[in-house]
N, C-alpha and C positions, 0 to 999 in steps of 0.2 A: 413428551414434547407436545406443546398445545401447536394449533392449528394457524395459528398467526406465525410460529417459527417453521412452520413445516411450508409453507406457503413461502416463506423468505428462502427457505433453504431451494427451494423448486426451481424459486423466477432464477436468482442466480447462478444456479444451476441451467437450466437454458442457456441466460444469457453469458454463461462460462465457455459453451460450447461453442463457440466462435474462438478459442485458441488461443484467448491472450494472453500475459506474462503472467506465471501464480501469482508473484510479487505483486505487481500492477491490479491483480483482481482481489488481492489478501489487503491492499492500502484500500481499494476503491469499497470494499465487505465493510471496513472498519468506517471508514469518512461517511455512509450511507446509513450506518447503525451510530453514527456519535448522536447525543444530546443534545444540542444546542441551548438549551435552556439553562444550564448550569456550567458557568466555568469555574472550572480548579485551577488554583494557585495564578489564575490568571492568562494562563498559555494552554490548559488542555479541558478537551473534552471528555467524560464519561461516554461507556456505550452503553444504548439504552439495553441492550440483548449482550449479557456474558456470555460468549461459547468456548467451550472448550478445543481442544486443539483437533480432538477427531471431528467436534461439527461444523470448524472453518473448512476443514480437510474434506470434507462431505460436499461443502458450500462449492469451494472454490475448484470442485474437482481435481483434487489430490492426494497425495498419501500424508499423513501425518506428520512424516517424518520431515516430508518438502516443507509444512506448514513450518515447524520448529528455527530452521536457520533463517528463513526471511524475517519470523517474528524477533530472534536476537539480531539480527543486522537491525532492523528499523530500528533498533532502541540505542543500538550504538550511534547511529545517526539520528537519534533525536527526533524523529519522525513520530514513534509512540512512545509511550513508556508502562511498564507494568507498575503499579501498585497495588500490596496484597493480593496480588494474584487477577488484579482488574486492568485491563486494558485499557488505556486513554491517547485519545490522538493529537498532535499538537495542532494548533488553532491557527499561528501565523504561519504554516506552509500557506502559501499563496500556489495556485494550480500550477504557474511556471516555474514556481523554486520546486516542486513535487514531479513534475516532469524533469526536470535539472537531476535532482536525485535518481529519479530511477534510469536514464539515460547514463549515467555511470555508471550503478548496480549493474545495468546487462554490460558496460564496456562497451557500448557504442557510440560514447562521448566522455571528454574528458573533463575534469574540473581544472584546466589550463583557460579558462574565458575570464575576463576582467572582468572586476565586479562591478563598475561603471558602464561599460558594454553593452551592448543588444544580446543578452546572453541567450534568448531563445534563438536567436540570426545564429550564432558560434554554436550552439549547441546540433542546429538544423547542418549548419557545414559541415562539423566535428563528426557526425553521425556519418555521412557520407563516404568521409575517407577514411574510416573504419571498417577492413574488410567482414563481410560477414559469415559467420563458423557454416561449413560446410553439412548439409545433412543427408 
């Protein structure tokens, strides 16, 4: 592992330890590492840094195994997709349609908001009267 990935793998490691959602820190790994400079097919990104599933699992302070279901959910939601075995990110999530999704994903909001609407206003109510799992 060269020194420029062991350095990426660090900060966000740090900055994982503030507790946030894998999911949320496994999307925000991938949107941080996309290419910008080349789009595919129009809608997605390349990442510039491949990792395998043990060194997102490293990255985003988790086990492996946590890594695996989030990566198949984003795909089923369109969010990324693999090809040959390379991860790309879609380009049109907008931050508020990327908040939309993952605010479903935990079931603190539902996809019941018009699609003409204030949907981050519905999304910020919806979360509310959503009880929260007890710990």
């Amino acid at each position: 592992m060269d020194n420029a990935k062991k350095m990426l793998i660090m900060r966000h490691g740090f900055k994982s330890i503030t507790f946030s959602a894998y999911k949320e820190r496994l999307l925000k790994l991938f949107r941080m590492a996309a290419d910008r400079s080349q789009l595919v097919d129009g809608r997605w990104y390349n990442q510039q840094i491949q990792y395998t599933q043990n060194d997102v699992s490293i990255i985003i302070i988790s086990s492996r195994i946590t890594v695996s279901k989030p990566l198949n959910k984003s795909c089923e939601e369109g969010i990324i997709r693999m090809l040959n075995r390379r991860i790309q990110i879609n380009v049109h999530l907008k931050p508020e349609e990327l908040l939309f999704v993952l605010l479903d994903i935990y079931g603190r909001a539902s996809l019941h908001c018009k699609k003409g609407s204030d949907r981050i206003g519905c999304i910020r109510r919806r979360s509310r009267m959503v009880r929260r799992p007890k710990v």
